[in-house]
Residue, then its C-alpha position, 0 to 999 in steps of 0.5 A: x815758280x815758272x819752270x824757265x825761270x829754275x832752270x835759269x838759276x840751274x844753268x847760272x849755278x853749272x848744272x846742266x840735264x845729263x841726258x837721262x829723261x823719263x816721262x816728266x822728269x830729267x836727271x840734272x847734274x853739277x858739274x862742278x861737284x857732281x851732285x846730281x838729282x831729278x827734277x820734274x819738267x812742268x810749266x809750274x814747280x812749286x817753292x818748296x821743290x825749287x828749295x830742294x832741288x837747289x840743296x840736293x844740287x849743291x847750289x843757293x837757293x833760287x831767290x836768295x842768291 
């Protein structure tokens, strides 16, 4: 899935990049429960680790909502 398109859901769902980044990847945070994880910043993320992160954060998964 196109990395826009995450990052969307992730910011429909209150979570936002902490600010912490290195390399390809960045910290992102709910901030309604304060889960947190990280995730790579590629044009491209593949299904199954949009899945993840969605879980990790707390969040319906992208798509299912």
């Amino acid at each position: 899935m196109k990395k826009e398109k995450l990052l969307k859901h992730l910011r429909q769902y209150n979570c936002y990049p902490t600010g912490r980044q290195k390399g390809s990847h960045a910290q992102f945070k709910n901030l309604e429960t304060g889960a947190q994880t990280i995730i790579p910043i590629h044009n491209e993320i593949s299904d199954i680790l949009a899945k993840k992160i969605c879980k990790q954060l707390g969040i319906p998964v992208v798509g299912n909502n």
